[in-house]
C-alpha positions in Angstrom: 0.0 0.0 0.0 1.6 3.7 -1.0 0.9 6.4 0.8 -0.4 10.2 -1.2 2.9 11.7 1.2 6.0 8.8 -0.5 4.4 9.8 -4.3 2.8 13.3 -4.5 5.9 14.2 -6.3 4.7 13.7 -10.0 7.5 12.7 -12.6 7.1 15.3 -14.7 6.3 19.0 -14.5 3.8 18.8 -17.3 0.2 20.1 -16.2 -2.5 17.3 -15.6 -5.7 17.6 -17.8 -9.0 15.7 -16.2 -11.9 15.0 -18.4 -15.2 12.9 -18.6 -14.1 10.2 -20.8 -16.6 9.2 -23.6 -17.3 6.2 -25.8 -14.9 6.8 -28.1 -12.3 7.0 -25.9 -13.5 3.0 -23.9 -10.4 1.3 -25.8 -8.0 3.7 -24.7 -9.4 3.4 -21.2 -9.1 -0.1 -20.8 -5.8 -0.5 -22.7 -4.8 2.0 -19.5 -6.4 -0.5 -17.1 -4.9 -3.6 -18.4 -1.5 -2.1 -18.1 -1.7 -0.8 -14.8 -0.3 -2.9 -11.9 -3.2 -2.1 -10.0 -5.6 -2.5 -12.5 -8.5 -4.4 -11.9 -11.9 -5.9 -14.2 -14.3 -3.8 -11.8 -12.5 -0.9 -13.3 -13.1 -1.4 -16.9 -15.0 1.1 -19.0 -18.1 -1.4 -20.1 -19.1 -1.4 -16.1 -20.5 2.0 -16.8 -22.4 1.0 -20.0 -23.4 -2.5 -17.1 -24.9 -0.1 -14.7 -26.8 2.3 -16.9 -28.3 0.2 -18.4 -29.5 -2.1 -15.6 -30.4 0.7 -12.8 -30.3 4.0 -15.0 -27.8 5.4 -12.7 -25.2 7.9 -14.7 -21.3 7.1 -15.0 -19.3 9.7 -14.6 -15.9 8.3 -16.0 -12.8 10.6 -15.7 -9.5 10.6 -17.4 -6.3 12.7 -16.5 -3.9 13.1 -19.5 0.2 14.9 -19.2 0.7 15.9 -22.7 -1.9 13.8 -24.4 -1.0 11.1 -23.0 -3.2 8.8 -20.2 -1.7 8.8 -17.0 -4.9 7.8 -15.2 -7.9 7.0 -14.8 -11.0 6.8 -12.2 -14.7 5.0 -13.2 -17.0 6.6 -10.9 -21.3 5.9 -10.8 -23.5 8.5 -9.3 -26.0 6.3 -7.9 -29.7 7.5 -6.4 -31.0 4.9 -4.2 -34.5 5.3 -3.3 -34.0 4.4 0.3 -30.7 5.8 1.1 -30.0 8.8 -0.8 -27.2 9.9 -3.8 -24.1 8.6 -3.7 -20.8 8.4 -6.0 -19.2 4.8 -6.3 -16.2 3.6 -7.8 -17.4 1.0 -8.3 -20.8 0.7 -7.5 -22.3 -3.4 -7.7 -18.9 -4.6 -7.4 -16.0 -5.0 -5.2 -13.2 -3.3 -6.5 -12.8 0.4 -8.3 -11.2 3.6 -7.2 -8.7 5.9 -9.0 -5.2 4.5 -10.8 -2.4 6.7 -11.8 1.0 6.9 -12.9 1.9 8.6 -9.9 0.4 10.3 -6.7 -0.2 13.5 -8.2 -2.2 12.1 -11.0 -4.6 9.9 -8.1 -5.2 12.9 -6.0 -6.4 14.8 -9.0 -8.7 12.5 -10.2 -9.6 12.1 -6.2 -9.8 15.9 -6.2 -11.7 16.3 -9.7 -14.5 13.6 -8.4 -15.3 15.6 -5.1 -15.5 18.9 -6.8 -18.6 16.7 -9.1 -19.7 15.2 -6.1 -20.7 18.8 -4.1 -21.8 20.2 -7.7 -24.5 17.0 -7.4 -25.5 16.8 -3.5 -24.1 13.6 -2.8 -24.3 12.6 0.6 -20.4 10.4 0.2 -18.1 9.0 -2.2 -16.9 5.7 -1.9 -13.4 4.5 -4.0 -13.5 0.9 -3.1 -9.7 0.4 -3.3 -6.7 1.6 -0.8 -3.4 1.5 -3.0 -3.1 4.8 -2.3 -4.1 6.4 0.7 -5.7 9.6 0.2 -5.3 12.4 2.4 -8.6 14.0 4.1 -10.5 11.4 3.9 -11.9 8.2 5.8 -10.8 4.8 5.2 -12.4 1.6 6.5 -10.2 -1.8 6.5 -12.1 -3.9 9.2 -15.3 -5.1 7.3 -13.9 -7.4 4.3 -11.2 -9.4 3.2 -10.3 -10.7 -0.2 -8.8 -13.9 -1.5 -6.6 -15.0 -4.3 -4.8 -18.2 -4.7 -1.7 -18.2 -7.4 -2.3 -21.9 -9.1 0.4 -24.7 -9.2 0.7 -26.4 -12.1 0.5 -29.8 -10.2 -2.1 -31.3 -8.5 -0.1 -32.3 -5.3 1.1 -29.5 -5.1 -2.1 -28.0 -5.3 -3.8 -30.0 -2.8 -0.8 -29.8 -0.5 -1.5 -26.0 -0.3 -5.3 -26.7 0.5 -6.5 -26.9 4.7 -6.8 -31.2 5.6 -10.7 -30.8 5.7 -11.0 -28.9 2.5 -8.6 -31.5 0.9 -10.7 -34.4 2.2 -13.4 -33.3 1.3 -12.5 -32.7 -2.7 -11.0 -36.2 -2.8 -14.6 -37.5 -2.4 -15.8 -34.9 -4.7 -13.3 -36.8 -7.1 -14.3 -39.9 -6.1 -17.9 -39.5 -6.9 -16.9 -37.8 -10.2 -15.4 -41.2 -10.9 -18.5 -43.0 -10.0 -20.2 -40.8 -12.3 -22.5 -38.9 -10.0 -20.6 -35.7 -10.0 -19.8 -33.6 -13.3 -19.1 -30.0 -14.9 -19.7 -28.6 -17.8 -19.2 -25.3 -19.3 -22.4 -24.6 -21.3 -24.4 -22.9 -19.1 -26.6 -20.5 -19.9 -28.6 -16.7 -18.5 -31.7 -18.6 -17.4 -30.3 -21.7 -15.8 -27.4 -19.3 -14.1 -30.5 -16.7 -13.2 -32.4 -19.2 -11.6 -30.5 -20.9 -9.3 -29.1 -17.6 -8.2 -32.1 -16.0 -7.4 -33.3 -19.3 -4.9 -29.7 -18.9 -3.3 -29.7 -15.0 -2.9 -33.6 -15.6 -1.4 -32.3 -18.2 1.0 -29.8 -15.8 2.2 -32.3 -13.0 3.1 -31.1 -10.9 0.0 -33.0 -9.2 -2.9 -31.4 -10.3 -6.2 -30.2 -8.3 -9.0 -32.6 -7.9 -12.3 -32.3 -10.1 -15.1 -31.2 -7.0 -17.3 -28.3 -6.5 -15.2 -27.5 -10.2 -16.3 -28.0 -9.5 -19.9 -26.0 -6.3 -20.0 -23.1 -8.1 -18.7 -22.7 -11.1 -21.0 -23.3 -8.5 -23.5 -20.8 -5.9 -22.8 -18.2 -8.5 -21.5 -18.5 -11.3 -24.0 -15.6 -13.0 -24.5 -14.7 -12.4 -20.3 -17.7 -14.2 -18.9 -18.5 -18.1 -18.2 -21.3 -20.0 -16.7 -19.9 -23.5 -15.3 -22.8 -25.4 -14.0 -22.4 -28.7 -11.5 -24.6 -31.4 -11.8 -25.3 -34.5 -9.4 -26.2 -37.7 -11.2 -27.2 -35.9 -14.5 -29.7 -33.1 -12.3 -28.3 -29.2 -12.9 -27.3 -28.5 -9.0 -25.0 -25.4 -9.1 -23.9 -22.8 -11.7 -21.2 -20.2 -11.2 -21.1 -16.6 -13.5 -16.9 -16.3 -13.8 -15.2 -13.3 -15.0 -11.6 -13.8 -16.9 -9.4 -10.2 -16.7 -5.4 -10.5 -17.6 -4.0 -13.7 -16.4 -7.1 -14.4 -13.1 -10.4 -15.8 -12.8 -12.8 -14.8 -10.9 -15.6 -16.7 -9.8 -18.1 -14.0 -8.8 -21.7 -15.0 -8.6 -23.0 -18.6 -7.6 -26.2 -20.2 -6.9 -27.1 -23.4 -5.9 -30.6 -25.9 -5.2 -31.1 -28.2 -2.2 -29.3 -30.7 -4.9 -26.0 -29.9 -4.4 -25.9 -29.8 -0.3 -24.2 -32.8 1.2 -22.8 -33.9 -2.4 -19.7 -31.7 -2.2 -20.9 -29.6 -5.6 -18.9 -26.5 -4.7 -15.9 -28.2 -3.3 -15.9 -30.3 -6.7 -17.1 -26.9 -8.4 -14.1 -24.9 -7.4 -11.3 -27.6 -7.9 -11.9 -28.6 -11.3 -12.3 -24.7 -12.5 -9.0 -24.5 -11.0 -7.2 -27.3 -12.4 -9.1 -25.8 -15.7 -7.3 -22.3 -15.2 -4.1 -24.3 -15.0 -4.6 -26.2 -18.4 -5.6 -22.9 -19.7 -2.6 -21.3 -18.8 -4.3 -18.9 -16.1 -2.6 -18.2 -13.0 -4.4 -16.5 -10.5 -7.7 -17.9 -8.7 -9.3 -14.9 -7.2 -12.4 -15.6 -4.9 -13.2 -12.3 -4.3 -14.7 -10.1 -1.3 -16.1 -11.4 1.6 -17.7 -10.2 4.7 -14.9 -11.1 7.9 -16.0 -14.1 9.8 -18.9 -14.6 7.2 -20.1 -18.5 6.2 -18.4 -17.5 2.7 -15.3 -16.2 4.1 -14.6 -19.3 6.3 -15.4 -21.2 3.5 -12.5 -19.5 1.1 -10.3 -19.4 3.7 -10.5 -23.3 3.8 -8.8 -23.2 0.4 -5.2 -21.8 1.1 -6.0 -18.7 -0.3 -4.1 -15.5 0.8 -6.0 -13.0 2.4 -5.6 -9.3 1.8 -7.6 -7.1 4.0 -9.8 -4.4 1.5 -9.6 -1.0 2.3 -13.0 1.3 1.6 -12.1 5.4 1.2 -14.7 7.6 1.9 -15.1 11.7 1.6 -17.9 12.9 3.4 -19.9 15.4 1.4 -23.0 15.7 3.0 -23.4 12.7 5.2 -22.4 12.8 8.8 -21.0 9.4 9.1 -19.5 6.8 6.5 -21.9 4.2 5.4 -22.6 0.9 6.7 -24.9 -0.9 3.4 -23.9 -5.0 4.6 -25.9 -7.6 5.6 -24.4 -7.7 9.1 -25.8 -4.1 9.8 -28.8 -4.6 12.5 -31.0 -2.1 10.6 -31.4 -4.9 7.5 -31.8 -7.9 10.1 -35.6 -7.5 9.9 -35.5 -7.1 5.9 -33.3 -10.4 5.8 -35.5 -12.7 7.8 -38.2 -11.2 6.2 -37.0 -12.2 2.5 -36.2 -15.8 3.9 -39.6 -16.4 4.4 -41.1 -15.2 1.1 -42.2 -17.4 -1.3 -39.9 -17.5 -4.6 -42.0 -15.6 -7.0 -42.6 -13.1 -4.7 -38.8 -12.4 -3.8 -37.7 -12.3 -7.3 -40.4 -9.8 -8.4 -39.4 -7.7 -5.4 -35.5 -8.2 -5.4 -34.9 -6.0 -8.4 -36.7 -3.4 -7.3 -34.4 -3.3 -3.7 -31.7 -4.3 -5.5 -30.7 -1.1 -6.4 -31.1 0.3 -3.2 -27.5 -1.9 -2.1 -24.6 -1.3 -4.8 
């Protein structure tokens, strides 16, 4: 992590131009992305397009330039949730985000450039979900999720030495059920069979599910850097994972499962043949993702030998009082949570898109 004090010293003395990027200018951005160390899939230009056209809400994507030439780059989404107020996100519906730059200079003058849009609009916060670089005069929270990304040996011993006893036991029966023919995978999956089996498990869990449009819009946007893997138990669809691929990771991002899969080891089989898949594919990097600390999902990827880096959240106060706190955990959604639980499926998933928006 590199603090705004050890790089505010820009490398050159040209003047840095910010402006709203457009269209036009989406291959540039992401050619910028894809070379940056710290540049992640949530900070792609098509997230924008994702979001605008699933909620409506506006993306206000900036660019700095030094001469014409990119030097950084910050996707930001000015979000109006019905039920708790405007808000700037980079990046809203997803887990990563925040402004990249060469240097320092170039990061605090997109941070700068966004705050200045931010009062012109009435937002109550901005929220860079990132912490490379610490910004200075504002908030930063590091205590509420971790993230977890496993580099990929090439052998399977390896592999499975790296992997916690139980976890390890448990895909060895996985295995051995895949070789009495009661477990496979297949990579075919499609929108509806994803859609529905993700809407049951996000109903189970007390939480309002994304629209279907939001769906579309990403296999659309992203095609080419999207899969659907779906698990099934003696020939029944059980499980289906919606996978991202950026640079050399993959990211297994949204999953949903029936009452199938329980007790026949579907994600521990799920997981482990994606990875050995990544391997034969030449991919390196197995990233899980965010979870909520101490969290059913977070014990679960911690189980695989992943390594855990602690996710830092900045925050400028505009005309809130206090940062944010939009997780399941927070007491004031506990009654919304049992609620959903108990709601019949149809009813959930004509409701859940309408909330949805209301948590990015």
């Amino acid at each position: 992590m590199t603090h705004a004090a050890e790089i505010s010293r820009p490398e050159t003395a040209a003047p840095i131009e910010i402006t709203r990027a457009t269209s036009s200018e989406a291959r540039c951005w992401d050619r910028y992305v894809e070379g940056h160390a710290e540049g992640g899939f949530f900070h792609l230009f098509g997230w924008g397009e994702v979001l605008e056209a699933a909620y409506g809400y506006e993306p206000h994507y900036l660019i700095a330039r030094r001469a014409a030439k990119t030097v950084g780059v910050v996707p930001v989404v000015d979000v109006k949730a019905p039920l708790l107020g405007r808000s700037f996100i980079s990046t809203a519906f997803t887990v990563g985000g925040g402004p990249l730059g060469d240097d320092g200079a170039v990061v605090a003058k997109l941070a700068a450039a966004v705050v200045e849009i931010g009062q012109a609009h009435g937002v109550r916060y901005i929220e860079f979900r990132s912490g490379e670089t610490i910004l200075d005069g504002w908030r930063q929270k590091n205590d509420a999720y971790a993230n977890f990304v496993m580099s990929l040996p090439a052998g399977e011993e390896d592999h499975l030495g790296l992997i916690r006893r139980r976890r390890r036991a448990e895909i060895r029966k996985a295995l051995a059920a895949e070789a009495a023919g009661q477990l496979s995978l297949r990579l075919d999956g499609d929108a509806d069979e994803f859609y529905r089996f993700y809407a049951t498990s996000l109903r189970n869990h007390g939480t309002p599910v994304f629209p279907r449009r939001f769906l579309d819009a990403l296999l659309r946007v992203f095609a080419g850097k999207t899969e659907i893997s779906v698990v099934e138990v003696n020939g029944a669809s059980a499980a289906a994972l919606f996978s991202f691929r950026f640079k050399n990771s993959y990211l297994p991002y949204y999953v949903g499962a029936s009452a199938l899969a329980r007790g026949a080891r579907a994600h521990e089989y799920h997981y482990w043949k994606l990875m050995r898949l990544c391997v034969a594919r030449g991919i390196e990097r197995f990233d899980f993702g965010r979870s909520k600390i101490d969290t059913g999902p977070y014990r679960f990827k911690k189980l695989w030998g992943a390594e855990l880096e602690p996710v830092t959240y900045q925050y400028k106060l505009i005309t809130a009082a206090e940062m944010p706190n939009i997780n399941p955990k927070n007491p004031k959604f506990e009654p919304l949570t049992r609620l959903w639980r108990r709601l019949p499926l149809p009813v959930a998933n004509a409701l859940g898109p309408l909330l949805a928006r209301n948590f990015p």
